[in-house]
C-alpha positions as CSV (number, residue, x, y, z in Angstrom):
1,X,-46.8,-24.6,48.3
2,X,-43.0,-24.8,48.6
3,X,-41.3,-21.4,49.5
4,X,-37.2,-21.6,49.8
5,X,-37.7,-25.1,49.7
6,X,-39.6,-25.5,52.9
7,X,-43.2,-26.9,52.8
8,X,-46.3,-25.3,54.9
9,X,-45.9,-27.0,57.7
10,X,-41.9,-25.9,58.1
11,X,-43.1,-22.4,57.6
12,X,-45.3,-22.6,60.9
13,X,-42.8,-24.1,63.4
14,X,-40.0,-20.7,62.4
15,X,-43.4,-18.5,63.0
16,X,-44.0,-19.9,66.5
17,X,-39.8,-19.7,67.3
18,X,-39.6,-16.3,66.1
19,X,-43.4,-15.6,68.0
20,X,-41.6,-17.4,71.6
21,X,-38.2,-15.5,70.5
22,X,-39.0,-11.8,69.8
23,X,-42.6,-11.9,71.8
24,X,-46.1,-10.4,69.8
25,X,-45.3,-6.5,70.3
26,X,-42.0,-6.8,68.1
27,X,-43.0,-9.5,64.9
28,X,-45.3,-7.1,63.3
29,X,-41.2,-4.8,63.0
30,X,-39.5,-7.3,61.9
31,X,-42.0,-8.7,59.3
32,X,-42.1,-5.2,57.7
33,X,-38.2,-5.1,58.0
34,X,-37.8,-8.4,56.3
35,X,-40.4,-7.3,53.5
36,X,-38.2,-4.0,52.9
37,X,-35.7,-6.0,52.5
38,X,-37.5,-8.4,49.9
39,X,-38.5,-5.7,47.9
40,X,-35.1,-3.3,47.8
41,X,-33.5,-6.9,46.9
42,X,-36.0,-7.3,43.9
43,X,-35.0,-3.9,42.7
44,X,-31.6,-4.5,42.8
45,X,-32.0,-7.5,41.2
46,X,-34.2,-5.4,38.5
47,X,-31.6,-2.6,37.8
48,X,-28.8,-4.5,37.5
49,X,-31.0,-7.0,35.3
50,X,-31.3,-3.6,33.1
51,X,-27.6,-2.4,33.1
52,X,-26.7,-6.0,31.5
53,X,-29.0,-6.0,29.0
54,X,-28.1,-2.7,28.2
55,X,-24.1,-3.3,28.1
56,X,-25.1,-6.2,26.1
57,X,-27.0,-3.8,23.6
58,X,-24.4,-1.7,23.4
59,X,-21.7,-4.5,23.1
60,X,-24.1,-6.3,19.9
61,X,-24.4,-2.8,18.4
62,X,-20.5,-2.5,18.4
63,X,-19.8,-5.7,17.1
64,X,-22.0,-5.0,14.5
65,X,-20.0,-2.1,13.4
66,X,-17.0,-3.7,13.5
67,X,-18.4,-6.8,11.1
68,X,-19.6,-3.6,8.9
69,X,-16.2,-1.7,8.9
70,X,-14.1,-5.6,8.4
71,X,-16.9,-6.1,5.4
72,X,-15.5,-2.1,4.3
73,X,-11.8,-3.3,4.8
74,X,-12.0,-6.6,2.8
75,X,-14.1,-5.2,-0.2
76,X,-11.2,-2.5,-0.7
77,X,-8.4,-5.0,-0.6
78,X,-10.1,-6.8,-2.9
79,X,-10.5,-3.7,-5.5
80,X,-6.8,-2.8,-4.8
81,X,-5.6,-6.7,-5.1
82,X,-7.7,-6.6,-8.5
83,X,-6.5,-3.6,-9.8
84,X,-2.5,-4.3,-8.9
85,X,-3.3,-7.7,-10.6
86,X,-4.3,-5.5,-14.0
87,X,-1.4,-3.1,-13.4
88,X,0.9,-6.0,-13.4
89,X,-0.8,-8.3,-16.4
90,X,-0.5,-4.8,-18.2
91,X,2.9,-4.5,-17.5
92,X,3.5,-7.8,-18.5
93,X,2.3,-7.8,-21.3
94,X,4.0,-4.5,-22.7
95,X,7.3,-4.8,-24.2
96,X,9.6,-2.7,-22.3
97,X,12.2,-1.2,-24.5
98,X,14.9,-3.0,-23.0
99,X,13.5,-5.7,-24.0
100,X,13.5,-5.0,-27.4
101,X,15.6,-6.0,-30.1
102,X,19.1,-5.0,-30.3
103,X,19.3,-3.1,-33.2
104,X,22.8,-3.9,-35.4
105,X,26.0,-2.0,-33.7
106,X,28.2,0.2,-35.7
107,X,31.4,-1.3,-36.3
108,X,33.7,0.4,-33.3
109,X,35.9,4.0,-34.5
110,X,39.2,3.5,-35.6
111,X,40.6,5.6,-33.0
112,X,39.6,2.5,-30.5
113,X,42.4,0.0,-30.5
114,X,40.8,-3.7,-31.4
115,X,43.0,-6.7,-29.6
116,X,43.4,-9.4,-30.8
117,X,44.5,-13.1,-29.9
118,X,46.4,-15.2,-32.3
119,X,45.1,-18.4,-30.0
120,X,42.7,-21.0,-31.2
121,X,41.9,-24.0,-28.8
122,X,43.3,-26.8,-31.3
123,X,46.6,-24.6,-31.5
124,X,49.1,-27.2,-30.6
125,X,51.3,-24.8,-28.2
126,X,48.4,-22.6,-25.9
127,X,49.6,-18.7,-24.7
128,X,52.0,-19.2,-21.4
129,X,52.0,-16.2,-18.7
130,X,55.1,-14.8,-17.5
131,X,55.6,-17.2,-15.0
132,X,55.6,-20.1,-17.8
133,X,52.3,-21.3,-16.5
134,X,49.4,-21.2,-18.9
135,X,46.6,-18.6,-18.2
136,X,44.0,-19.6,-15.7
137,X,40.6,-19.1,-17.4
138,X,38.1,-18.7,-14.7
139,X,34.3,-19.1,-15.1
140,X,31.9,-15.6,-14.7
141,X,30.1,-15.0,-11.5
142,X,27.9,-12.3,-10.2
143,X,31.1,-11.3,-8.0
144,X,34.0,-11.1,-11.2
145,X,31.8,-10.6,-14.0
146,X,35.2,-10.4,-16.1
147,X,37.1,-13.0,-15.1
148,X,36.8,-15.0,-18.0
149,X,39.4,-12.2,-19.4
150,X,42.2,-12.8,-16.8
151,X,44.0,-15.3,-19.8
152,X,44.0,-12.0,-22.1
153,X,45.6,-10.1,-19.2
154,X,47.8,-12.4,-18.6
155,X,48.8,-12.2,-21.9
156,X,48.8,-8.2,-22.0
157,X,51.0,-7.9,-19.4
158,X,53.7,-10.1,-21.3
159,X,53.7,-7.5,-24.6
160,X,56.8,-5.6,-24.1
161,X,55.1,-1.5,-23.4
162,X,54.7,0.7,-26.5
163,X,57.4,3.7,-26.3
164,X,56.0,6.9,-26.7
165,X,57.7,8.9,-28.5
């Protein structure tokens, strides 16, 4: 029988040292002391065995709720996901009224003054500005969404005024 590692015969020589050592009155003392000690180390052992496997508990039940409640959190993003996808196929698939058909304009009032360009592109002599350069006729962008019009201001500004009178 091994106990700590130490066979029988190990065992006997620490008895005799400890009997030569603390004499035959006082080994009966310090056996029981080293029992007491054996036994408030095993419940020590045994309650804090207990505590973990409690905290443990505790810790699996928690987790547990937390799977449950991400389980809870995915299912509803998944209904909302499904019904924005809906909303937005729906929407798509609706004409919108601007996106209707034009419908035919009226021909503009009389009262507004039409202008208008004697200027084709095969004329042989094109519209010159004021400074005897031939309007610049610039491209649209986001920025100048008129600026393909600069030529028929260019123009407009060499028309001698109207007088009122």
């Amino acid at each position: 029988m091994n106990f700590f590692g130490m066979g029988p015969m190990e065992l006997a020589v620490i008895l005799v040292i400890a009997l030569i050592i603390f004499g035959p009155g006082k080994l009966p003392e310090i056996g029981a002391a080293i029992g007491r000690g054996i036994r408030d180390f095993r419940a020590a052992t045994r309650e804090l065995t207990s505590e973990f496997e409690e905290t443990l508990r505790e810790v699996e039940t928690t987790a547990s709720e937390v799977q449950g409640t991400a389980r809870e959190v995915g299912q509803t993003t998944q209904s909302v996901l499904a019904e924005a996808q809906s909303a937005t196929r729906a929407a798509l698939a609706e004409p919108k009224a601007d996106q209707a058909p034009a419908p035919a304009t009226a021909p503009a009032a009389a009262a507004v003054p039409t202008v208008t360009v004697d200027y084709t592109p095969e004329d042989p002599a094109p519209p010159v500005a004021s400074n005897g350069q031939p309007p610049a006729v610039k491209a649209p962008t986001k920025a100048d969404p008129l600026a393909d019009l600069a030529a028929f201001g260019a123009l407009l500004d060499e028309m001698p005024p109207k007088s009122e009178s």
